[in-house]
C-alpha positions as CSV (number, residue, x, y, z in Angstrom):
1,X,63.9,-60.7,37.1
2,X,66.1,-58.4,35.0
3,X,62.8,-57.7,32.8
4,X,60.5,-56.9,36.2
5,X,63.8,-54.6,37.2
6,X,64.1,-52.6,34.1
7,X,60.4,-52.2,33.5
8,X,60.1,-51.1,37.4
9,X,62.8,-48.2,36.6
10,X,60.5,-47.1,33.4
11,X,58.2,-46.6,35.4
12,X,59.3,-44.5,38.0
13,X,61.8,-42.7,35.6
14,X,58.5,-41.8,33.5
15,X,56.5,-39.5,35.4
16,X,59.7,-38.0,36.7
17,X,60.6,-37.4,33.1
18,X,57.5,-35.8,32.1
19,X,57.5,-33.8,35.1
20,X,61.2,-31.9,34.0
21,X,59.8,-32.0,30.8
22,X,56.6,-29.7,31.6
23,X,58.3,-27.9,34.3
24,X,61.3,-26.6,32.4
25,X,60.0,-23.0,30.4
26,X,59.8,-23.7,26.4
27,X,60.5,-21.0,23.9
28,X,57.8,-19.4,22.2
29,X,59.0,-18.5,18.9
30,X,56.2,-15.3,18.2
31,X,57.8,-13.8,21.7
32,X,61.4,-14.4,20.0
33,X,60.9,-13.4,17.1
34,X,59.2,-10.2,18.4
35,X,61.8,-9.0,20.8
36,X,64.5,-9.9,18.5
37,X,63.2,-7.3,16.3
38,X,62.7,-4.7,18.8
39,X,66.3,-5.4,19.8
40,X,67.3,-4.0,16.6
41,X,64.9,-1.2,16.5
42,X,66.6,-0.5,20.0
43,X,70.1,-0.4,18.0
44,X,68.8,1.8,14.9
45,X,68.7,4.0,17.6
46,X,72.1,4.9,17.9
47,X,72.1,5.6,14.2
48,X,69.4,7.6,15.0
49,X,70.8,9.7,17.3
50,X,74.1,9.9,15.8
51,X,72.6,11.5,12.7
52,X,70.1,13.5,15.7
53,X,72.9,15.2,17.1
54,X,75.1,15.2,14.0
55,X,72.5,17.4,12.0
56,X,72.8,19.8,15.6
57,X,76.3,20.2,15.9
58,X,78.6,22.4,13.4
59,X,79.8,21.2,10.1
60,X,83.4,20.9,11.5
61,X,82.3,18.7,14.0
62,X,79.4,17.0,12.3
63,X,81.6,13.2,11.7
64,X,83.0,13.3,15.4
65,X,79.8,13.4,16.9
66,X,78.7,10.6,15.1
67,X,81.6,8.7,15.6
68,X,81.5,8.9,19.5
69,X,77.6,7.1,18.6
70,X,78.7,4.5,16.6
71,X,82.3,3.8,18.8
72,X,79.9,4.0,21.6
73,X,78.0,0.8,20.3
74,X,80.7,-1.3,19.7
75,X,82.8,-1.0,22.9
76,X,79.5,-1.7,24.9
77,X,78.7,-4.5,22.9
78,X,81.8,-6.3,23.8
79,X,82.1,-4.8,27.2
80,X,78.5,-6.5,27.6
81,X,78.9,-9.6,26.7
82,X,82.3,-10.2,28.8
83,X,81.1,-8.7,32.1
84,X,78.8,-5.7,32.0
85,X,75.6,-7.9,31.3
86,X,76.9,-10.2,34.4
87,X,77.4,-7.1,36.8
88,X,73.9,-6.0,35.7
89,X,71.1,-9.2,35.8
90,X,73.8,-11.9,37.5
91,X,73.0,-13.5,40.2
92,X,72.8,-10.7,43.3
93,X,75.5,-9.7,45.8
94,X,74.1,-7.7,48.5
95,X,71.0,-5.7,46.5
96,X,73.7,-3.8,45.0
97,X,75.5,-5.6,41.8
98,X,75.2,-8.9,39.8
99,X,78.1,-11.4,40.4
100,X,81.0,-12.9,37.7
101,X,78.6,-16.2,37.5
102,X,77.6,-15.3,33.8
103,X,81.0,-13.6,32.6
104,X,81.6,-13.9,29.0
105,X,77.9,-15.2,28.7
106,X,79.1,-18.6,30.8
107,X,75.1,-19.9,31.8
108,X,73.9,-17.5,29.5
109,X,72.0,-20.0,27.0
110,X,69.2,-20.8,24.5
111,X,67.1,-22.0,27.3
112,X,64.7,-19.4,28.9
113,X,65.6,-17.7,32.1
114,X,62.3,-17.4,34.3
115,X,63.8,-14.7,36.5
116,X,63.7,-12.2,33.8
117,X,61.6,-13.5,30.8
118,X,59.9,-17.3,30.4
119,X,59.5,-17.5,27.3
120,X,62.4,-16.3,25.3
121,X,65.8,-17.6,25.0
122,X,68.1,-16.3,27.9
123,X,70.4,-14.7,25.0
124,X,67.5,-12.7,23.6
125,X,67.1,-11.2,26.6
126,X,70.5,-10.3,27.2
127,X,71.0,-9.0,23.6
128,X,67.6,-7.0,24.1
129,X,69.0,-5.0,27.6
130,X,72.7,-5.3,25.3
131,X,71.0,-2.1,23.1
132,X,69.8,-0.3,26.0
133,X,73.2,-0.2,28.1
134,X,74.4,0.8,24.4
135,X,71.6,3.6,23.8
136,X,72.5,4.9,26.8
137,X,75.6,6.6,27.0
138,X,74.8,7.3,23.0
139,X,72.7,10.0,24.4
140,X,74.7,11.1,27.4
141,X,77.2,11.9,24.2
142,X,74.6,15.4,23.5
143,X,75.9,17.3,26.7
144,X,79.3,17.5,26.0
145,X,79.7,17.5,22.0
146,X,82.4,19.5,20.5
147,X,84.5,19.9,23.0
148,X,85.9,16.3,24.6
149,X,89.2,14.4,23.6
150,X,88.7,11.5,21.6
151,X,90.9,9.2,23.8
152,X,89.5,10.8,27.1
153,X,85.7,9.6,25.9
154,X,86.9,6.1,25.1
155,X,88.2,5.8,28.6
156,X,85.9,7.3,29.9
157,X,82.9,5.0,28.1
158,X,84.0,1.9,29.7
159,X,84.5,3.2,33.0
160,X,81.1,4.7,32.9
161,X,79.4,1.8,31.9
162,X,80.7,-0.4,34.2
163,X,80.6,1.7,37.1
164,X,77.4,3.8,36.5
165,X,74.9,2.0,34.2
166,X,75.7,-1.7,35.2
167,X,75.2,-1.0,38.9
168,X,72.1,1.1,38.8
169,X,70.2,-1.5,36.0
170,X,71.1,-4.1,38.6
171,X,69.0,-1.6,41.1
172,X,66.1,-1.2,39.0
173,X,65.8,-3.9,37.2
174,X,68.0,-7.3,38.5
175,X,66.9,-9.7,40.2
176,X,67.0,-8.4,43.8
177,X,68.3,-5.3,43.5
178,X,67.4,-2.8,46.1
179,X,65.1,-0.4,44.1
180,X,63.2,-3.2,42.7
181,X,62.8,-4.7,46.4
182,X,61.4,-1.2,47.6
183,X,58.8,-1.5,44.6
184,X,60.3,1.0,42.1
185,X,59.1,0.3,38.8
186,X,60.8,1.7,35.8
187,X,59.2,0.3,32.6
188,X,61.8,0.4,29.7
189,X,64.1,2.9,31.3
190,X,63.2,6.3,32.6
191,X,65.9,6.1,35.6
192,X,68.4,3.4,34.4
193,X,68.5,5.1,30.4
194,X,67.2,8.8,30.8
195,X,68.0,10.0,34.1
196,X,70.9,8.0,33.6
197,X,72.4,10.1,30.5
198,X,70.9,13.1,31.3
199,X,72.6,13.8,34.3
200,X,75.3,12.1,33.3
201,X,76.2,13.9,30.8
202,X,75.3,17.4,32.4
203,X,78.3,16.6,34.9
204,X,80.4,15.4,32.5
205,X,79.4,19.1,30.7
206,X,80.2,20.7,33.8
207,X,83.6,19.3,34.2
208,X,84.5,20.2,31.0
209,X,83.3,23.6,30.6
210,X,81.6,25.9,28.1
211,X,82.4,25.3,24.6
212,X,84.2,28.0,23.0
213,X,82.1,30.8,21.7
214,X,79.2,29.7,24.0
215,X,76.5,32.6,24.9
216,X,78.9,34.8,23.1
217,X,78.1,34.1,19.5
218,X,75.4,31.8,17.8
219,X,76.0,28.3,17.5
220,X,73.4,27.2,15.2
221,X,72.7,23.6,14.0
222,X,74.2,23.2,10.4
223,X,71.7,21.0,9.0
224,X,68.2,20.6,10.6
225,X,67.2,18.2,7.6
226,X,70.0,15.5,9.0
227,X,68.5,16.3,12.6
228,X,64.8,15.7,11.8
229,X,65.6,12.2,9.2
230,X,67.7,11.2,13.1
231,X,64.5,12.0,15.1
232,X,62.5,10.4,12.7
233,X,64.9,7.1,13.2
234,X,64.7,7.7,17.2
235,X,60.7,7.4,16.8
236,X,60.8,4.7,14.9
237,X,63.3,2.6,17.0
238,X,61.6,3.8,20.0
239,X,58.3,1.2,19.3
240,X,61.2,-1.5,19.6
241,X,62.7,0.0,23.4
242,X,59.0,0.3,24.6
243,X,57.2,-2.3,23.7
244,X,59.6,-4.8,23.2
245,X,60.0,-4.1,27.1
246,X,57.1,-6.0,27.4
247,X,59.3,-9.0,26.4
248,X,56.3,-10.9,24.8
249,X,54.2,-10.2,21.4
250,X,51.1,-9.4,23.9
251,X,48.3,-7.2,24.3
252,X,50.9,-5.3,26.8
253,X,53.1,-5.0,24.2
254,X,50.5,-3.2,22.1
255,X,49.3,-1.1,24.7
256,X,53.1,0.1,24.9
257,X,53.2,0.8,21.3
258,X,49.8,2.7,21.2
259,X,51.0,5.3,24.3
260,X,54.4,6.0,22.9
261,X,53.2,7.2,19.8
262,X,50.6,9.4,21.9
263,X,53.3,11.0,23.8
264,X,55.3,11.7,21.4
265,X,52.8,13.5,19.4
266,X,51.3,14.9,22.6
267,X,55.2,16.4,23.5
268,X,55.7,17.4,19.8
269,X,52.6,19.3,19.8
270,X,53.2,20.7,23.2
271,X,56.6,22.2,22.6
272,X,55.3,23.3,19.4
273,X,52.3,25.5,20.8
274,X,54.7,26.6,23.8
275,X,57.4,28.1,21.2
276,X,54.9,29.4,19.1
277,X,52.6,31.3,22.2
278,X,56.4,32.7,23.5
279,X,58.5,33.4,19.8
280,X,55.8,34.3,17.8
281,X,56.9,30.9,15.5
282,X,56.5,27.1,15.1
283,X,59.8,25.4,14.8
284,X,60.7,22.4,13.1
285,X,63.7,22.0,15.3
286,X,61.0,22.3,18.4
287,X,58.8,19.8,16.9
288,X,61.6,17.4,16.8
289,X,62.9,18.1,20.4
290,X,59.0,18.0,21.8
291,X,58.6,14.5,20.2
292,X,61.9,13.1,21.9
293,X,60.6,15.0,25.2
294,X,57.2,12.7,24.7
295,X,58.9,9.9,24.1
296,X,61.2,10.1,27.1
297,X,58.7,10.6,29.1
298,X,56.6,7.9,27.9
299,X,59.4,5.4,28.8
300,X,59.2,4.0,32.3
301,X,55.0,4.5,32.1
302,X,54.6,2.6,28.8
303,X,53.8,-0.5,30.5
304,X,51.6,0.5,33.4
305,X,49.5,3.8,31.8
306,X,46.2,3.4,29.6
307,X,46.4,6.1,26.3
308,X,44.5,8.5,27.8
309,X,47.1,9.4,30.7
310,X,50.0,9.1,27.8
311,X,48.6,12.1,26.4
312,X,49.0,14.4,29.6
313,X,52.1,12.4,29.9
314,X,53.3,14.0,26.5
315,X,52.2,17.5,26.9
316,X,53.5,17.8,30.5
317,X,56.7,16.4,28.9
318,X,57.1,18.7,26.2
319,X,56.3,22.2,28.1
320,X,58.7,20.9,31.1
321,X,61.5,20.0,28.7
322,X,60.9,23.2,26.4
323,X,61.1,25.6,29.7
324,X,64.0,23.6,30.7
325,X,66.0,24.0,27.5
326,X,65.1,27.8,26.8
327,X,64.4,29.2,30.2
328,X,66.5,27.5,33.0
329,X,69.5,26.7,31.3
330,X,70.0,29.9,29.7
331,X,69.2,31.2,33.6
332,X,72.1,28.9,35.0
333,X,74.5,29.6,32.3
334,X,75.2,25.8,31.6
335,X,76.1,24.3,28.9
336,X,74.1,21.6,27.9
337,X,75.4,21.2,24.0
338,X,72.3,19.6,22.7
339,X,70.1,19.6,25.4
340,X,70.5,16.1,26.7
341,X,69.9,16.6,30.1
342,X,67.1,19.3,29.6
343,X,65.4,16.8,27.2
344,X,65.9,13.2,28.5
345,X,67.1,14.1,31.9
346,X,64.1,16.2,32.8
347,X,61.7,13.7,31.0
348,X,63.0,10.7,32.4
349,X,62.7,12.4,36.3
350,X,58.6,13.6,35.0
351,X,57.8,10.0,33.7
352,X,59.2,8.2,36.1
353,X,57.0,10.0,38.7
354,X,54.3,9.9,36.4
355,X,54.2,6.4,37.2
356,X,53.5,6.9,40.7
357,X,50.3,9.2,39.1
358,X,48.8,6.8,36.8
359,X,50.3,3.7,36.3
360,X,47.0,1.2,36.7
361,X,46.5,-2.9,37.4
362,X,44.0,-2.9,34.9
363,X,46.7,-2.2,32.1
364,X,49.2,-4.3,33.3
365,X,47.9,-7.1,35.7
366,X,51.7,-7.5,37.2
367,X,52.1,-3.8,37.6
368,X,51.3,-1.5,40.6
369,X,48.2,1.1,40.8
370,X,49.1,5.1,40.9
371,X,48.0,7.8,43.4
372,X,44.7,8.2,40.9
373,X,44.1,4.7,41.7
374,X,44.4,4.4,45.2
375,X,47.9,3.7,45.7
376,X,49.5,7.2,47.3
377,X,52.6,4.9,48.4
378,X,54.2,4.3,44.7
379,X,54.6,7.5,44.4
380,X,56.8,8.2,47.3
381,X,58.6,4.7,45.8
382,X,58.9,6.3,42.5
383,X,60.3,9.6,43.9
384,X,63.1,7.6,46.4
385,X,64.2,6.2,42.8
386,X,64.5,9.3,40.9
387,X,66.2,11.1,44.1
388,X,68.4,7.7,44.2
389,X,69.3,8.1,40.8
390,X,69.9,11.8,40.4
391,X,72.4,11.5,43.6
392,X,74.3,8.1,42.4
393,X,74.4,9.5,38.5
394,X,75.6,12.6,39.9
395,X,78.3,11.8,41.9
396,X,79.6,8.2,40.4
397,X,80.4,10.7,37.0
398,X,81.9,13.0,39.0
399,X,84.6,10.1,40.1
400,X,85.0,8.7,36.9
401,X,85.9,12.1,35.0
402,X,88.5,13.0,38.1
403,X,90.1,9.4,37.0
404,X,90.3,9.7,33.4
405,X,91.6,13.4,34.3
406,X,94.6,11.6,36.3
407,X,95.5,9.8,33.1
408,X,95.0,12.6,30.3
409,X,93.3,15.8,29.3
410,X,89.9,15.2,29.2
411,X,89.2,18.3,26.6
412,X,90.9,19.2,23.2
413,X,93.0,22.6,23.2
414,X,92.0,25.6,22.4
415,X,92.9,25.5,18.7
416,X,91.8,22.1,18.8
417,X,88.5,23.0,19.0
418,X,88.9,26.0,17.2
419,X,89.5,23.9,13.6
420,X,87.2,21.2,14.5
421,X,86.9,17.8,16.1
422,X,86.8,15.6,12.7
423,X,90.1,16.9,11.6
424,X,91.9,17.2,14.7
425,X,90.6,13.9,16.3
426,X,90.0,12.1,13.1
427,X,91.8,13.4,10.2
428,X,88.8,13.5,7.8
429,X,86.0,16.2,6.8
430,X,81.8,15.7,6.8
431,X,82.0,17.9,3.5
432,X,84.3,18.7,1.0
433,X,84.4,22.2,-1.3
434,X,85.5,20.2,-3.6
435,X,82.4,18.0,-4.5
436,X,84.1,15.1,-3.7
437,X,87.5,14.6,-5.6
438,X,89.6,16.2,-2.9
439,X,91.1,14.9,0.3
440,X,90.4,16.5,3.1
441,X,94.5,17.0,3.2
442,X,95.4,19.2,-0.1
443,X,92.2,19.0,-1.9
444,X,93.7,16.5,-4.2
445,X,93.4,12.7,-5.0
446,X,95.1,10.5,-7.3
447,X,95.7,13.1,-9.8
448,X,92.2,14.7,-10.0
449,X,92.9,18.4,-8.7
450,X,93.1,19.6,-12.0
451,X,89.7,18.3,-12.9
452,X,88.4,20.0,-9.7
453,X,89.6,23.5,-11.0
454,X,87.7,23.0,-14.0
455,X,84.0,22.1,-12.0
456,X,81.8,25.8,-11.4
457,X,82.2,27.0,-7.8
């Protein structure tokens, strides 16, 4: 009897067995593998732009501005994986933000998530969208440069992560959130990273006000050679935030990788004929800024557009971006330090609404058709996001400066500003005129001064 009993359970615990077995997702390890690697590409990027903007920015302020980059990383990182990547893809309250269910990465595990992505680990995922929240605010950093306290910006950082980025990648991208329910599509982040930062960071540039000197004597960059190896990085780094947004080694993945590098070159070009037609030369420096402009606007279409759309993608991109950066802002007086919101701002608003132009089934069988392929209503979907975005950006960074404010000067003094921010904020120098040897104190280390006097000037 016992034997008829336990063979009985086998046999109903078998099929039910296989059945969890082949329901439950397995990893693929190509798809692992492959976004793992595009989640570092995504993280080169704040390398990249660090030494982008740091190349932009004057010598005296050249190691603060890469600083607030690489600070920028780390405090997301940990501010991600205690709560920010719960408020962001957790489990949804009301269409609006995730819940606590997945703070300090509780659930969060090796096994696949099919919500988000079925055949990677659940942590790959979250390490993935980990370099976007980080990139984010990375680029934001371009408004403002060379003029915000040190202190103020860390406060300031957390804040603005968790009250601006988390909520609004919930909207776009959770798992119920409210944009995603109206059918906005945003394909590796043209609302939740560029229109995010971009306006963002033109607010925060607002609040603060004009750097001293500004539209009264040149500011030139102080090293375009440092600005161009940066932009180089960004393009590189940028095949990793577009197609690894396909979240599988796949022929979508390709097709990502193939339009971003159209678009940029389309926006590089573009800018570069623009300049040329209007100042009577070709700029390196416009090159540069018409690739980012490309790739920007590439973003949120990556997914969804065939090559031949990316390259009027590009183009668009790069004579919108270049009219906003030498035309309107000089018009409106603002300013925008290094052009983040007239670069990614205004690219991430074009491509997002490019989407609603061109984005096509036959590309991405999941996706959504365009106006130019018989679907008029994503584009009104697409606009409600942008104009949602702008307006939430807008006023959420508004709030959070006014906050920090209440606790401490949010800009360095006059003569602050006036020596530079490495020494006052940091204590340390990009460049010594004494080819090394010297502190950046009394030009003297360990007894080596008198060797110093001795070296040619």
């Amino acid at each position: 009897m016992r034997l008829v009993i336990t063979a009985g359970i086998l046999l109903l615990a078998a099929p039910a067995a296989a059945w969890a077995a082949g329901d439950a997702p397995a990893v693929d390890t190509g798809d692992t593998a492959f976004v793992l690697v595009s989640a570092a590409l995504v993280m080169l990027m704040v390398p990249g732009v660090a030494v982008f903007y740091g190349g932009m920015v004057g010598r005296i302020n050249v190691l603060n501005t890469i600083m607030l980059s690489f600070i920028t990383l780390c405090i997301v990182s940990v501010q991600w994986v205690l709560f920010g990547y719960s408020l962001a893809f957790g489990p949804d309250v009301s269409h609006i933000i995730g819940s606590f269910d997945w703070l300090g990465l509780n659930g969060v595990t090796q096994a696949p998530n099919p919500d988000y992505a079925g055949t990677i680990p659940h942590q790959t995922f979250m390490v993935f969208q980990l370099m976007f929240a980080a990139i984010t605010p990375a680029v934001m950093i371009g408004a403002f440069s060379e003029r915000m306290r040190f202190s103020a910006f860390l406060l300031f950082l957390i804040l603005w992560t968790t009250i601006v980025y988390d909520p609004l990648a919930h909207w776009v991208w959770g798992l119920g959130g409210w944009l995603r329910g109206l059918g906005v599509v945003d394909f590796a982040g043209g609302m939740v990273v560029h229109i995010a930062c971009g306006v963002g960071g033109l607010v925060t540039a607002l609040v603060l006000g004009k750097r001293k000197g500004y539209g009264t004597r040149p500011l030139p960059p102080h090293n375009l050679p440092l600005t161009v190896l940066g932009a180089g990085l960004l393009w590189f780094g940028w095949f990793g935030f577009n197609a690894g947004s396909a979240l599988e080694a796949s022929g979508l993945a390709t097709n990502a990788f193939v339009v971003t590098n159209t678009a940029a070159s389309a926006g590089a070009l573009a800018w570069v004929l623009t300049e040329w037609l209007r100042q009577g030369k070709p700029t390196i420096f416009g090159a540069v800024s018409g690739c980012i402009a490309g790739l920007g606007s590439i973003t949120p279409a990556a997914g969804f557009v065939a090559p031949g759309p990316a390259v009027i993608i590009g183009l668009v991109g790069g004579v919108a971006c270049y009219f906003a950066v030498s035309v309107v802002k000089r018009a409106l007086g603002y300013d925008d330090s290094l052009d983040a919101f007239g670069i990614h701002g205004i690219a991430g608003t074009w491509g997002s609404l490019s989407v609603g132009l061109f984005a096509t089934t036959a590309v991405n069988g999941a996706g959504v058709n365009g106006l130019f392929y018989g679907n008029a209503a994503q584009l009104g979907a697409q606009a409600i996001g942008v104009l949602a975005t702008w307006a939430f950006v807008g006023l959420a960074t508004f709030l959070v400066l006014k906050l920090v404010g209440l606790f401490m000067p949010l800009r360095v003094t006059e003569e602050e500003e006036e020596t530079g921010l490495d020494l006052t904020q940091h204590g340390e120098s990009g460049y010594s005129d004494d080819f090394g040897f010297g502190s950046v104190s009394n030009g003297s280390l360990m007894g080596l001064a008198p060797l110093t006097t001795m070296l040619p000037k």
